[in-house]
N, C-alpha and C positions, 0 to 999 in steps of 0.2 A: 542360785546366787548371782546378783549382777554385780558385768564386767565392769568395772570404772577404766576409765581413761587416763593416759598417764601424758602429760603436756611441758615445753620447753615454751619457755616465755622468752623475748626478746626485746630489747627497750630500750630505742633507741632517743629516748627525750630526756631532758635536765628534769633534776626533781622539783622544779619551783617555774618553770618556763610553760609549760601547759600542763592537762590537767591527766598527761599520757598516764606517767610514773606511777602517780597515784591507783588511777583505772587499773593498770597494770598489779599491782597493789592488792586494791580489793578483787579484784579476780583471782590471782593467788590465793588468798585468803577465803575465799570463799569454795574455791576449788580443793582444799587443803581442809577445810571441815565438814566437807560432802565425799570425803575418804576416796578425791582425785589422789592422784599423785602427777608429783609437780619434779618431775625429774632435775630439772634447774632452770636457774633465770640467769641470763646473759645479758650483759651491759654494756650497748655497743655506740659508738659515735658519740653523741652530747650525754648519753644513757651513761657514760662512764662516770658522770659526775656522781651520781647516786650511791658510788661508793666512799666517796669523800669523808673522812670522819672528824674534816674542818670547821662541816656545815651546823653551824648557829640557828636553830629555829627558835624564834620568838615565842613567848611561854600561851600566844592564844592562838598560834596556827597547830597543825597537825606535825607532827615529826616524822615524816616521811622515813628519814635512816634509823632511829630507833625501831620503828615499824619493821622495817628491813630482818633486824637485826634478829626482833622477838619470833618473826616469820621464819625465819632460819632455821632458829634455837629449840622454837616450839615442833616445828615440822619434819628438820632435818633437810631442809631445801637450800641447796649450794647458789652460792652467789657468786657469778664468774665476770670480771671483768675485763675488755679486751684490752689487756697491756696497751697495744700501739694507741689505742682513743686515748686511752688514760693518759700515757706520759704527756701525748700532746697538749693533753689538757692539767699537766703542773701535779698530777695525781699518781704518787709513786709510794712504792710498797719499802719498807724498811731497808733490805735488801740490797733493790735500785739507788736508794738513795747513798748505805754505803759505799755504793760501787760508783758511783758519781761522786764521791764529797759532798754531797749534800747532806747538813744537819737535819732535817726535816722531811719529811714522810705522811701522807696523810690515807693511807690504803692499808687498812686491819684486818684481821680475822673477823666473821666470818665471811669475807670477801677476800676473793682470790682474783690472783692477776694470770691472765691464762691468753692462750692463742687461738686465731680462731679455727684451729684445730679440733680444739675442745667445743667448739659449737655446734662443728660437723659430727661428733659422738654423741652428743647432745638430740640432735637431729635427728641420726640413726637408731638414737635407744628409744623413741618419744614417739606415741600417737599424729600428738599436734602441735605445730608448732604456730605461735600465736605471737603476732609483734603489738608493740605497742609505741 
């Protein structure tokens, strides 16, 4: 029986800024149907935006956070975003935004707001860890 690899992906790019996210993307996905295991992807710096469930994709590009989403759903692969990137970048989970007065919120299941604590477990449970 061969051993598969089990890998933490890291992404630190916007989903529409270059062509990281995506890459990052089909690697997951591809990695996830060759019966890898994708222990999780973390979303770190500009990478936080890809948790965003604001983002409007025009009906002839590719939906990158849909993608996200079914990649999740289908695999079981955690989607961790770093709290501190996110808020800075206007990207807050229901919760936060309670706790602030803020009426608005744009960070959902199945994307988590996490520390990078969780990166470092991430790291330690993972063959390889792979940035994008």
């Amino acid at each position: 029986m061969k051993i598969m690899s089990s890998f933490a992906l890291v992404i630190t790019s916007a989903p529409f800024s270059q062509q990281n996210a995506y890459s990052a993307y089909r690697f997951a996905l591809a990695a996830a149907q060759s019966k890898h295991s994708i222990n999780g992807i973390f979303f770190y710096q500009s990478g936080a935006l890809n948790g965003s469930s604001l983002q409007i994709t025009p009906s002839d590009e590719f939906d990158l956070y849909a993608a996200w989403l079914k990649l999740s759903q289908q695999y079981r692969v955690p989607l961790m975003v770093c709290v501190s990137a996110a808020i800075k970048r206007g990207i807050t989970t229901a919760e936060d935004a309670q706790e602030t007065d803020n009426p608005h919120f744009s960070l959902a299941a199945p994307f988590e707001s996490v520390g990078l604590g969780e990166l470092a477990i991430l790291i330690s449970c993972s063959d390889r860890l792979i940035q994008f």
